[in-house]
PDB file with SEQRES, HELIX, SHEET and CRYST1 records, atoms N, CA, C and O in Angstrom:
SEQRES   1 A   78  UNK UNK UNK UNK UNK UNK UNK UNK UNK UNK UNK UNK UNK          
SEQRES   2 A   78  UNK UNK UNK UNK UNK UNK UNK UNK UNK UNK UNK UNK UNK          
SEQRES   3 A   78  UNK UNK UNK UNK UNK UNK UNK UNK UNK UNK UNK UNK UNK          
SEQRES   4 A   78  UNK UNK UNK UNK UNK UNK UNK UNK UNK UNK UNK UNK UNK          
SEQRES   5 A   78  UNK UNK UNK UNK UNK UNK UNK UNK UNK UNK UNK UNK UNK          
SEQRES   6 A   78  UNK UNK UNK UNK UNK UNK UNK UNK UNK UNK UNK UNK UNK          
HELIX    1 AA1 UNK A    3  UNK A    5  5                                   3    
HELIX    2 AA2 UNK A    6  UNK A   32  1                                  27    
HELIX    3 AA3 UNK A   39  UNK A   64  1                                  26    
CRYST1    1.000    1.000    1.000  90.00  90.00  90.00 P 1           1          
ATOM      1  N   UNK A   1      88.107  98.912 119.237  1.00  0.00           N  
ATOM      2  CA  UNK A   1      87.639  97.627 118.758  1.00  0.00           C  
ATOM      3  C   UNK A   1      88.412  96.547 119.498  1.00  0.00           C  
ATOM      4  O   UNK A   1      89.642  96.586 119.533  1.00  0.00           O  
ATOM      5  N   UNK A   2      87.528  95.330 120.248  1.00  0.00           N  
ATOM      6  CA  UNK A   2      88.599  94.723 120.889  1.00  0.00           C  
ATOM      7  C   UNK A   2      88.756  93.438 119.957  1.00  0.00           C  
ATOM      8  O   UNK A   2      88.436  93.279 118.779  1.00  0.00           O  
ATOM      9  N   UNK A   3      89.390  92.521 120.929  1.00  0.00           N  
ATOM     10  CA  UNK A   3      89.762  90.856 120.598  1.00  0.00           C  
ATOM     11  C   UNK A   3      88.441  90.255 119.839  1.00  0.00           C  
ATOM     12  O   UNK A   3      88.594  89.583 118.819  1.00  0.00           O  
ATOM     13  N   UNK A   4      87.793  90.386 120.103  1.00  0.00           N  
ATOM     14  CA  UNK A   4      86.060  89.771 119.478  1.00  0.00           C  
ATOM     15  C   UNK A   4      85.695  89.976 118.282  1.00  0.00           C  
ATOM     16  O   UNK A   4      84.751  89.395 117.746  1.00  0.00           O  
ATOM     17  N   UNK A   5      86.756  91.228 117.499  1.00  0.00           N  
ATOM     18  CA  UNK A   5      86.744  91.658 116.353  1.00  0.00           C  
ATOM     19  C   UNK A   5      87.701  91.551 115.398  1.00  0.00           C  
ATOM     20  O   UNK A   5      87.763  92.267 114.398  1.00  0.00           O  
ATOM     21  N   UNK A   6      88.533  90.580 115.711  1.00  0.00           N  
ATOM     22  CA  UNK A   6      89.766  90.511 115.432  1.00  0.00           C  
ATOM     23  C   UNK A   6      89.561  89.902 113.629  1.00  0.00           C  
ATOM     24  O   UNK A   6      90.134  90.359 112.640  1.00  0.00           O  
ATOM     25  N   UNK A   7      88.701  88.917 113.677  1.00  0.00           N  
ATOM     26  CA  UNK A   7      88.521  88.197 112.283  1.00  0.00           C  
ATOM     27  C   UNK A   7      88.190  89.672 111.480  1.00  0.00           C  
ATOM     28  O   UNK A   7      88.907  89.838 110.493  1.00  0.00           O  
ATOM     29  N   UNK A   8      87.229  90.744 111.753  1.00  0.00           N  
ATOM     30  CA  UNK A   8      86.653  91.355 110.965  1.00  0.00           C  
ATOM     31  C   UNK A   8      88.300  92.284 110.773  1.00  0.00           C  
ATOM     32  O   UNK A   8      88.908  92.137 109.713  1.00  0.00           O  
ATOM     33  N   UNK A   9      88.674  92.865 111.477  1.00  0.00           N  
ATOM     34  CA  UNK A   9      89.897  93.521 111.112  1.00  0.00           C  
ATOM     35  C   UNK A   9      91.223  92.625 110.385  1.00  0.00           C  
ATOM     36  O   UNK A   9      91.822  93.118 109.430  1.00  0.00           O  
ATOM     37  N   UNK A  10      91.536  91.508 110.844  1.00  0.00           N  
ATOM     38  CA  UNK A  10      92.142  90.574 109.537  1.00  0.00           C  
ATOM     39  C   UNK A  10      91.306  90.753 108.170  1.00  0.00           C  
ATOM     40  O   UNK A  10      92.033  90.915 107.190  1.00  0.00           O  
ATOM     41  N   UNK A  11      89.831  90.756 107.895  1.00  0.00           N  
ATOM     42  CA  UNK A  11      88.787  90.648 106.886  1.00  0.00           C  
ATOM     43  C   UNK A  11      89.480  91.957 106.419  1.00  0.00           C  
ATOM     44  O   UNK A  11      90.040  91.759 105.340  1.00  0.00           O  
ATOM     45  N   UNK A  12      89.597  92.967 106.777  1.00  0.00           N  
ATOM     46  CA  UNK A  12      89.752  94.389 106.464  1.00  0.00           C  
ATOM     47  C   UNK A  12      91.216  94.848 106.047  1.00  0.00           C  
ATOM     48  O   UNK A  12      91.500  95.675 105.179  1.00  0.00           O  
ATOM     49  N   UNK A  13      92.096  94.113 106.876  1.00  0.00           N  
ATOM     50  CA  UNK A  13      93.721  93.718 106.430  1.00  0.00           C  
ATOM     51  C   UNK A  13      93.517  93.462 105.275  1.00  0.00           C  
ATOM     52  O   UNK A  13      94.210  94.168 104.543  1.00  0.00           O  
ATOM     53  N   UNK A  14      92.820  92.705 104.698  1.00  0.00           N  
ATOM     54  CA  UNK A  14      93.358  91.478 103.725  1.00  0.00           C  
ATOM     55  C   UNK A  14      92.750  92.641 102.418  1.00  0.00           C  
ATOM     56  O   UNK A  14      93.458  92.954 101.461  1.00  0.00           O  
ATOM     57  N   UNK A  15      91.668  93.040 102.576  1.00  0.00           N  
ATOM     58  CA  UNK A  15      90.917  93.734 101.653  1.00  0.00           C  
ATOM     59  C   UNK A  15      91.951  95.404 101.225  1.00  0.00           C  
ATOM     60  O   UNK A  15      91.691  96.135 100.269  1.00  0.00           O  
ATOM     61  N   UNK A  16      92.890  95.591 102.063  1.00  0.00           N  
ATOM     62  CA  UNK A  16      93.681  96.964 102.350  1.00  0.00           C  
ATOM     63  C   UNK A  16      94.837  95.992 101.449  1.00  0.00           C  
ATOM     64  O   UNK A  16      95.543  96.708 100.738  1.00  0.00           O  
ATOM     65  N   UNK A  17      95.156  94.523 101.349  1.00  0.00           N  
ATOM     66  CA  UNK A  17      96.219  94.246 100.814  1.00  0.00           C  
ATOM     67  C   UNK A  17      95.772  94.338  99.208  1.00  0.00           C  
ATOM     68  O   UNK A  17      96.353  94.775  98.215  1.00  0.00           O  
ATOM     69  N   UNK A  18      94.577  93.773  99.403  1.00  0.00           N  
ATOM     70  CA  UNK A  18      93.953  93.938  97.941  1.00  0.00           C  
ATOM     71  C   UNK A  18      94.483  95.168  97.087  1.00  0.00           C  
ATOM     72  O   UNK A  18      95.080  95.054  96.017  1.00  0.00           O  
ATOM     73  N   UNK A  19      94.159  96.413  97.753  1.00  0.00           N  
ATOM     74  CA  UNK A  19      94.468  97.632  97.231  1.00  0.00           C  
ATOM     75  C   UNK A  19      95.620  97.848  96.922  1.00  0.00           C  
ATOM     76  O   UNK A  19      96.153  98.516  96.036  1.00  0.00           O  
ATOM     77  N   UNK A  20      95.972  97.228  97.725  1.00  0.00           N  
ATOM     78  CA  UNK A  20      97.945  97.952  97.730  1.00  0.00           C  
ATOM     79  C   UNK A  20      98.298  96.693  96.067  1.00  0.00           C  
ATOM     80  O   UNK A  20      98.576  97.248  95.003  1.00  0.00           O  
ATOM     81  N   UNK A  21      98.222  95.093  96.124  1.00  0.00           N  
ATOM     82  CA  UNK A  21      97.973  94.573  94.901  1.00  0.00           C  
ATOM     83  C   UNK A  21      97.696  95.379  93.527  1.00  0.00           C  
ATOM     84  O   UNK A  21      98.423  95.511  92.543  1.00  0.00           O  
ATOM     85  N   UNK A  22      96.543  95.817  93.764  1.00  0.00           N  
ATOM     86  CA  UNK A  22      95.781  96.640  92.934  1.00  0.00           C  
ATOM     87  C   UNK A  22      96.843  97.608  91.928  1.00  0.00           C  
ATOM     88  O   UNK A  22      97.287  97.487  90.787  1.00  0.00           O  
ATOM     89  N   UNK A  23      97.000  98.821  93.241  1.00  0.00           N  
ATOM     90  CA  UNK A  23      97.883  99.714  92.827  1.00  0.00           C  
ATOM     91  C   UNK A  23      99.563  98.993  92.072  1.00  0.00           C  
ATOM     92  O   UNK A  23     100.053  99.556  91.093  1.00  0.00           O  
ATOM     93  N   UNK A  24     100.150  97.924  92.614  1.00  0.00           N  
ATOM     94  CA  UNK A  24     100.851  97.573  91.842  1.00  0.00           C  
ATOM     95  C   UNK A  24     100.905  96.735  90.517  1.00  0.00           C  
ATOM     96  O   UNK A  24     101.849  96.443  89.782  1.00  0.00           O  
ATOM     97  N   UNK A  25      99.593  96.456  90.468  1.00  0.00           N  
ATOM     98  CA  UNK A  25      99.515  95.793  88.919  1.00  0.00           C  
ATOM     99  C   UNK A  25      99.379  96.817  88.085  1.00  0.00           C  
ATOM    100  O   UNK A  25      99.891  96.586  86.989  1.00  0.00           O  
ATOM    101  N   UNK A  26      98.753  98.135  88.213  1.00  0.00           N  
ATOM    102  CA  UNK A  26      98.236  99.357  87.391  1.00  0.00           C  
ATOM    103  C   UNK A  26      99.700  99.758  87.287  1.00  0.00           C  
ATOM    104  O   UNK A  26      99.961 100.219  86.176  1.00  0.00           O  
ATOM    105  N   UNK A  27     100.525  99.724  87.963  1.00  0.00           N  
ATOM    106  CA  UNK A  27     101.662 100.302  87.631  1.00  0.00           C  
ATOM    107  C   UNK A  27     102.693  99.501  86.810  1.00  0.00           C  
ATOM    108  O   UNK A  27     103.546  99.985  86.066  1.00  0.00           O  
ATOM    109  N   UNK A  28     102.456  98.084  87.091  1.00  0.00           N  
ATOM    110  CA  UNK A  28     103.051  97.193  86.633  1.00  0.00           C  
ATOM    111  C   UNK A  28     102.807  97.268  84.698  1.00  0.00           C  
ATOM    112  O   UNK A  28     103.616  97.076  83.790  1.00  0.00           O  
ATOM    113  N   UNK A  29     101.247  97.653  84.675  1.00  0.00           N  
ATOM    114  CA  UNK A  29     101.026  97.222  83.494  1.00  0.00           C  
ATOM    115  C   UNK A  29     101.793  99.105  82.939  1.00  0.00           C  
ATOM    116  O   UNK A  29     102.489  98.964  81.933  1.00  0.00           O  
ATOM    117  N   UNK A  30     101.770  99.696  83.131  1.00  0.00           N  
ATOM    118  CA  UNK A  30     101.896 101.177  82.390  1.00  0.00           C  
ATOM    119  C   UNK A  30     103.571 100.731  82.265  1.00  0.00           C  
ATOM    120  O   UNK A  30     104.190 101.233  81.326  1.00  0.00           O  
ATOM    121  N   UNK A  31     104.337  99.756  83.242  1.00  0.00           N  
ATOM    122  CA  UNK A  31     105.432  99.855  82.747  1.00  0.00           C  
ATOM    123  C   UNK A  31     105.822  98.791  81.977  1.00  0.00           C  
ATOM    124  O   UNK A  31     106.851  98.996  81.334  1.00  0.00           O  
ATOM    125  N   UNK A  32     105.103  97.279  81.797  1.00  0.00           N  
ATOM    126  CA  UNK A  32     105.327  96.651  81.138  1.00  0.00           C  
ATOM    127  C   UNK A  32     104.964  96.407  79.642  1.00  0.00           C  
ATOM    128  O   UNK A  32     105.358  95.459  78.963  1.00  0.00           O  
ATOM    129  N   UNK A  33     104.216  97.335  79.277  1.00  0.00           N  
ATOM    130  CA  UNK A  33     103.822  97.518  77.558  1.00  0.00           C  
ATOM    131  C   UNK A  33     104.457  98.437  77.424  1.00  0.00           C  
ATOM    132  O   UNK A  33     104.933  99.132  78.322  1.00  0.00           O  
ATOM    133  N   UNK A  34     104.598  98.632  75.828  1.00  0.00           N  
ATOM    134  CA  UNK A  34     105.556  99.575  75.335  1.00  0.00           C  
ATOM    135  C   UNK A  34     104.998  99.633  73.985  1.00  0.00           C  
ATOM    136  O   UNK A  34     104.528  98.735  73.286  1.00  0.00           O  
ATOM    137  N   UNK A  35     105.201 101.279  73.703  1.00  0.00           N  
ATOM    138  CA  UNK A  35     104.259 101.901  71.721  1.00  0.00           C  
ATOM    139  C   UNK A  35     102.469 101.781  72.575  1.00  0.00           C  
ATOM    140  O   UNK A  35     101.563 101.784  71.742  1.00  0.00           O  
ATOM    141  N   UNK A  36     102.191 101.724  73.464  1.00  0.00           N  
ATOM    142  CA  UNK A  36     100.908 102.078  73.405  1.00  0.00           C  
ATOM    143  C   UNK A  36     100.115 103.602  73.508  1.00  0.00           C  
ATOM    144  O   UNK A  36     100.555 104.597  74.085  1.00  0.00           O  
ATOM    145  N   UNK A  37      99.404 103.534  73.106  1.00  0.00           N  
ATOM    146  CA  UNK A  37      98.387 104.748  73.198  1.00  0.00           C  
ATOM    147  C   UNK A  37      98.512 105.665  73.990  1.00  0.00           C  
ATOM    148  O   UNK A  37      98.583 105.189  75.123  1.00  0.00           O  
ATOM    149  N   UNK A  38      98.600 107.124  73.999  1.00  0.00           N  
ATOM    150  CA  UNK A  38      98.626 107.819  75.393  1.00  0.00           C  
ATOM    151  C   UNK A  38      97.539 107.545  76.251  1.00  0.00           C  
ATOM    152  O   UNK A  38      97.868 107.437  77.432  1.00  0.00           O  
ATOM    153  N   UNK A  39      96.387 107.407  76.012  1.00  0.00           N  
ATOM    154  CA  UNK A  39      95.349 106.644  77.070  1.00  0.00           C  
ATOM    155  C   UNK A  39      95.262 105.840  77.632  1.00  0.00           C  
ATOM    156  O   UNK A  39      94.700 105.788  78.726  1.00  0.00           O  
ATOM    157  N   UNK A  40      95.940 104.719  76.897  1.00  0.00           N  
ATOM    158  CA  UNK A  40      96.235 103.424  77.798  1.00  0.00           C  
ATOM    159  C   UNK A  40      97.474 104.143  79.119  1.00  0.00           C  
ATOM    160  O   UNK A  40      97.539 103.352  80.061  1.00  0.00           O  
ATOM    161  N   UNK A  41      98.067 104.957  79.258  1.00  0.00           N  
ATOM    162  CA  UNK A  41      98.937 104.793  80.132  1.00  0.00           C  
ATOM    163  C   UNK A  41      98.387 105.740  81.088  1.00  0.00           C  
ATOM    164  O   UNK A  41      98.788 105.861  82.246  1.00  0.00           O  
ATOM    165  N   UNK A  42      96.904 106.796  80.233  1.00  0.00           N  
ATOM    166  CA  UNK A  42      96.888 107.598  81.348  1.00  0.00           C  
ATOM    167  C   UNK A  42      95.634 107.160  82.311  1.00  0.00           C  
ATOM    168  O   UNK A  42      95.289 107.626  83.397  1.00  0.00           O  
ATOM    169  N   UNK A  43      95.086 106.114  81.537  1.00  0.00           N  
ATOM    170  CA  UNK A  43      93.932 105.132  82.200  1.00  0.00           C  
ATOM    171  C   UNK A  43      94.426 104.714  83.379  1.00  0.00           C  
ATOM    172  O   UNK A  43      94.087 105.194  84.461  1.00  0.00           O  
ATOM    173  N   UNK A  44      95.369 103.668  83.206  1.00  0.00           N  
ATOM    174  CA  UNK A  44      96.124 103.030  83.930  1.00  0.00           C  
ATOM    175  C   UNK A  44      96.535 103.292  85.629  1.00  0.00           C  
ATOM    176  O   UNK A  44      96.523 102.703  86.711  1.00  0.00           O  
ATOM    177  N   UNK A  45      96.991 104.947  84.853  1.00  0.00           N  
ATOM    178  CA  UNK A  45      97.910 106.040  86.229  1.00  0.00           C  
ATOM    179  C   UNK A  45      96.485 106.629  86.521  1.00  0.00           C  
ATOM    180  O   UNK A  45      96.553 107.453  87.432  1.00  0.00           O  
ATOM    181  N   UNK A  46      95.555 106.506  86.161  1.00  0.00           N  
ATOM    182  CA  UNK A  46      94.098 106.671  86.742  1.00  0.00           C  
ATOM    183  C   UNK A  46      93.554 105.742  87.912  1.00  0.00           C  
ATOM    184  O   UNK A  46      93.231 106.128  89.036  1.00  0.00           O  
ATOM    185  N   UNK A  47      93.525 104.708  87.526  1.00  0.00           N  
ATOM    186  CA  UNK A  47      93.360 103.431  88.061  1.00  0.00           C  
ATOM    187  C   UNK A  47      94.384 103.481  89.456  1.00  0.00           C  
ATOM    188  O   UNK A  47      93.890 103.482  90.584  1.00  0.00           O  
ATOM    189  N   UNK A  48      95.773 103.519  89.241  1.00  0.00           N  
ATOM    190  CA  UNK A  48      96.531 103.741  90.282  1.00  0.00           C  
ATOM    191  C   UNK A  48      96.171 104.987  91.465  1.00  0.00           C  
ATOM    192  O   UNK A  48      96.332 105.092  92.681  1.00  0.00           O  
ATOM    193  N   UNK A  49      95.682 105.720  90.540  1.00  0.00           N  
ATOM    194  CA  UNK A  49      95.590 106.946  91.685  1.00  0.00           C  
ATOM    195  C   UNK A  49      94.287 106.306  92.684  1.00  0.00           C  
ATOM    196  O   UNK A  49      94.503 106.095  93.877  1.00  0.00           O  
ATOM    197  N   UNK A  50      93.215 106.085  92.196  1.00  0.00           N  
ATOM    198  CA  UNK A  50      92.161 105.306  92.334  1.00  0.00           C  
ATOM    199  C   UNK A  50      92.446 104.202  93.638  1.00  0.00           C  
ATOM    200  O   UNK A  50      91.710 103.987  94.600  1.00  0.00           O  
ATOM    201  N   UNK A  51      93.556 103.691  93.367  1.00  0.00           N  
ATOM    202  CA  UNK A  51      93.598 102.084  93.817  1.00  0.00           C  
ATOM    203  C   UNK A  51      94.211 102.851  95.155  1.00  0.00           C  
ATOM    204  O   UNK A  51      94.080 102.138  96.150  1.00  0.00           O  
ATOM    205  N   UNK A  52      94.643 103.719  95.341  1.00  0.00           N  
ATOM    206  CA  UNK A  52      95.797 104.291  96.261  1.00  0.00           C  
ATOM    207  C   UNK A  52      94.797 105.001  97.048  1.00  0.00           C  
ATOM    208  O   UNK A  52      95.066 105.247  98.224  1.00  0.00           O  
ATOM    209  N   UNK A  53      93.561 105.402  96.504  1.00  0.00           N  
ATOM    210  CA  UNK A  53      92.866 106.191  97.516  1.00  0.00           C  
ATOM    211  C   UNK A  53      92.066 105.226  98.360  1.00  0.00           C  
ATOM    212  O   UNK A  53      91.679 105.683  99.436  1.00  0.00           O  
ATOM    213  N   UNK A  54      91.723 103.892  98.055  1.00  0.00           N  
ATOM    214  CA  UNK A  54      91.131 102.989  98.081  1.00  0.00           C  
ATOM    215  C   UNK A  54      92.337 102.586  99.679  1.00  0.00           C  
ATOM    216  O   UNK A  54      91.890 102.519 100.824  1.00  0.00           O  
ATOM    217  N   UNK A  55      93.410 102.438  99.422  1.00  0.00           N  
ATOM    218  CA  UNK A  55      94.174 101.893 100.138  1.00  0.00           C  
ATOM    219  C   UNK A  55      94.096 102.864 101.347  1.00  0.00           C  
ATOM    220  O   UNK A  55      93.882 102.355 102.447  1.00  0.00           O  
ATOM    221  N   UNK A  56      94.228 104.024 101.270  1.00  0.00           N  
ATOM    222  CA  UNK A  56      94.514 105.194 102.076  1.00  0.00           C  
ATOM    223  C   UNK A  56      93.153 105.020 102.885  1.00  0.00           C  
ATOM    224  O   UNK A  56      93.367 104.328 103.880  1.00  0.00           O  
ATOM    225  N   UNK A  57      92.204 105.306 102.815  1.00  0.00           N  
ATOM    226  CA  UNK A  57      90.855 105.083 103.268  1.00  0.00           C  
ATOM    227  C   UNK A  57      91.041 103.576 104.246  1.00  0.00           C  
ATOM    228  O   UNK A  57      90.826 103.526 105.457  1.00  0.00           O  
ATOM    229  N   UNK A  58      91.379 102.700 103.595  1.00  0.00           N  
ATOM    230  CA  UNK A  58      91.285 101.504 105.044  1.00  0.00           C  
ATOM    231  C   UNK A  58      92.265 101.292 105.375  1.00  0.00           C  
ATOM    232  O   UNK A  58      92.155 100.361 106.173  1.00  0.00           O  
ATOM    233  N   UNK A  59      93.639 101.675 105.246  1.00  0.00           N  
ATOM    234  CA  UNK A  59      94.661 101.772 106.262  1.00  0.00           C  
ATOM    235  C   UNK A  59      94.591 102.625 107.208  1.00  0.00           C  
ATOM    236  O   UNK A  59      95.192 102.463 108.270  1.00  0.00           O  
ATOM    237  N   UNK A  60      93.564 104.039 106.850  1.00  0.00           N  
ATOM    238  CA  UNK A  60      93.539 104.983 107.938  1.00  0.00           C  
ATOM    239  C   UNK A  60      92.129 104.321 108.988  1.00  0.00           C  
ATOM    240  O   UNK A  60      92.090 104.896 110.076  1.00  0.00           O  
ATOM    241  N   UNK A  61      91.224 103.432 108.833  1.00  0.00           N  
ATOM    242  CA  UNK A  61      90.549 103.147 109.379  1.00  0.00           C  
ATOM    243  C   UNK A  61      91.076 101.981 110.653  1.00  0.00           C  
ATOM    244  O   UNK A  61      90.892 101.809 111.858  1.00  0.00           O  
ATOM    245  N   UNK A  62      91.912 101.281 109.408  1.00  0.00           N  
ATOM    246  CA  UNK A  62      93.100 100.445 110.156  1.00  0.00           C  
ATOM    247  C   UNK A  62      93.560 101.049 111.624  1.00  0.00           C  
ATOM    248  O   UNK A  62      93.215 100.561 112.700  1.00  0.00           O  
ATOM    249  N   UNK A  63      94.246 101.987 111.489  1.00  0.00           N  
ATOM    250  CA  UNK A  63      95.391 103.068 112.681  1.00  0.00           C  
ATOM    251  C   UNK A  63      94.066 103.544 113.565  1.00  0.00           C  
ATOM    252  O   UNK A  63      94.081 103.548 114.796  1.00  0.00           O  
ATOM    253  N   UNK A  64      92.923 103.943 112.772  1.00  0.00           N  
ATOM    254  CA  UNK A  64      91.773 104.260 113.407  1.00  0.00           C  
ATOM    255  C   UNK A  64      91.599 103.232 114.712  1.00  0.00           C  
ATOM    256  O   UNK A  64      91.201 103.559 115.830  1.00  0.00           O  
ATOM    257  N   UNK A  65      92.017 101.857 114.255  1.00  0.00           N  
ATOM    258  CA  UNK A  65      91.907 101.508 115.336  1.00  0.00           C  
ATOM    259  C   UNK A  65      92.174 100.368 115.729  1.00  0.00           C  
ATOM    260  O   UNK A  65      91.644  99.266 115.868  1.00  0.00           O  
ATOM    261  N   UNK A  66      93.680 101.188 115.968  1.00  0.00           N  
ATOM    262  CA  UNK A  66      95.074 100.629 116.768  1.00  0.00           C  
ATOM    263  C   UNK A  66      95.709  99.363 115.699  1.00  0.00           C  
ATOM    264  O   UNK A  66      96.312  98.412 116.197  1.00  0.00           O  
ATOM    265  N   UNK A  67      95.588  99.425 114.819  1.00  0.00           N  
ATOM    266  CA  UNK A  67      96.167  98.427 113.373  1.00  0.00           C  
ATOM    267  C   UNK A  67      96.490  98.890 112.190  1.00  0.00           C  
ATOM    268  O   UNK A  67      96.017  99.817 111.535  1.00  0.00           O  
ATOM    269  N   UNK A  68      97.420  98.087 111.963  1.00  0.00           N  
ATOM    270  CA  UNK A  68      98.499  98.725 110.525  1.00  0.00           C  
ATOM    271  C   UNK A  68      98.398  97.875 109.570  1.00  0.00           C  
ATOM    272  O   UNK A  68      98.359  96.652 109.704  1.00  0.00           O  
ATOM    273  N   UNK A  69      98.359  98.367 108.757  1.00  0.00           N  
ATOM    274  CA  UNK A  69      98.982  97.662 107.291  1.00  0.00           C  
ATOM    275  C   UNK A  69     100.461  96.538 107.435  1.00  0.00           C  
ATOM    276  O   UNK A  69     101.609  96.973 107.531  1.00  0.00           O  
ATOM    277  N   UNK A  70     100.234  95.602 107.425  1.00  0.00           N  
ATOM    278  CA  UNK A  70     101.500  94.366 107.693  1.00  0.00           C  
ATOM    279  C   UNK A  70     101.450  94.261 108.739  1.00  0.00           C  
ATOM    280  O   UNK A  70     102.593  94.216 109.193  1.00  0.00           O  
ATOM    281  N   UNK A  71     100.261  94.138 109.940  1.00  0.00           N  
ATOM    282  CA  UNK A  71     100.232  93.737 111.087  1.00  0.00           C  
ATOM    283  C   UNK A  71      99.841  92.381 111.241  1.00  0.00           C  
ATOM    284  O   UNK A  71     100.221  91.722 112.209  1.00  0.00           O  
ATOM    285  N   UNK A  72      98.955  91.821 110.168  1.00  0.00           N  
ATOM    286  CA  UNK A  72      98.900  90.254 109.929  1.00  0.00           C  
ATOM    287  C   UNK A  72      99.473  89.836 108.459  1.00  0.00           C  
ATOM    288  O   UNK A  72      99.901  90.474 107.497  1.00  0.00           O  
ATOM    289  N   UNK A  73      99.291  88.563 108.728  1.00  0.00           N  
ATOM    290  CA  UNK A  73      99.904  87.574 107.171  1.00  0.00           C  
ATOM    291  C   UNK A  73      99.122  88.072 105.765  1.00  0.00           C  
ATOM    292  O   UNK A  73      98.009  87.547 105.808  1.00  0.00           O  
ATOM    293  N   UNK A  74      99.253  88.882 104.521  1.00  0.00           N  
ATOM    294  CA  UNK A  74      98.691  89.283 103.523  1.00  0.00           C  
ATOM    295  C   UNK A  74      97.419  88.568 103.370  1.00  0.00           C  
ATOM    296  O   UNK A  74      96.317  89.077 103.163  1.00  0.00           O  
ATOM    297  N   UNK A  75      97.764  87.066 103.523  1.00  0.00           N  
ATOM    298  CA  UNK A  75      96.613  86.557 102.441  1.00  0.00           C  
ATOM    299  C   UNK A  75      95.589  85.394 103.331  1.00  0.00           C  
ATOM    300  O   UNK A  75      94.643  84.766 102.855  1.00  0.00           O  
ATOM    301  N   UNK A  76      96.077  85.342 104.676  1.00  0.00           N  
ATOM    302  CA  UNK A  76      95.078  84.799 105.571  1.00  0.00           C  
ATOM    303  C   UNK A  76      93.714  85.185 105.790  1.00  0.00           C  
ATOM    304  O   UNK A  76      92.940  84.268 106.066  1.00  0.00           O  
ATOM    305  N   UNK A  77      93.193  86.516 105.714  1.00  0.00           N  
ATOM    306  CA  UNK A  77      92.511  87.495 106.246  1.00  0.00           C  
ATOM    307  C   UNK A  77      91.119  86.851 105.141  1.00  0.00           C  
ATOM    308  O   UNK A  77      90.045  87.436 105.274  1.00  0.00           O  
ATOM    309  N   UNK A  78      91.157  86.186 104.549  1.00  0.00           N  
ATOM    310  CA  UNK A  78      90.239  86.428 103.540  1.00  0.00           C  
ATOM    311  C   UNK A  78      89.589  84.638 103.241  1.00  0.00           C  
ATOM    312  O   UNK A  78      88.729  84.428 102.386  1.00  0.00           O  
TER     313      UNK A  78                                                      
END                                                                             
């Protein structure tokens, strides 16, 4: 993918930061309540697993081609 595509792979950065976001609020929340439900926490670590596969999938598309995760500014891309 060359230079001509550069916006769409920032577009795709930004959407891979999303995920990684994602995955840390799901974790955020399983550790910031407390006395809840065993479902609420196993929802949650659901959601995380979820959010992580989400991430894995366009960071590897990322490297796919020749770009990483923190190769541009998080929140420009979008």
């Amino acid at each position: 993918m060359g230079k001509s595509n550069l916006g769409l792979i920032k577009t795709i950065h930004a959407i891979c930061h999303i995920e990684f976001n994602a995955i840390n609020l799901a974790l955020d929340a399983v550790y910031q309540f407390h006395s809840m439900p065993k479902q609420f926490y196993q929802d949650w670590i659901k959601v995380t697993f979820e959010e992580s596969q989400n991430f894995t999938l366009i960071n590897n598309y990322l490297i796919k081609v020749k770009y990483r995760y923190g190769d541009f500014e998080a929140h420009n891309g979008l």
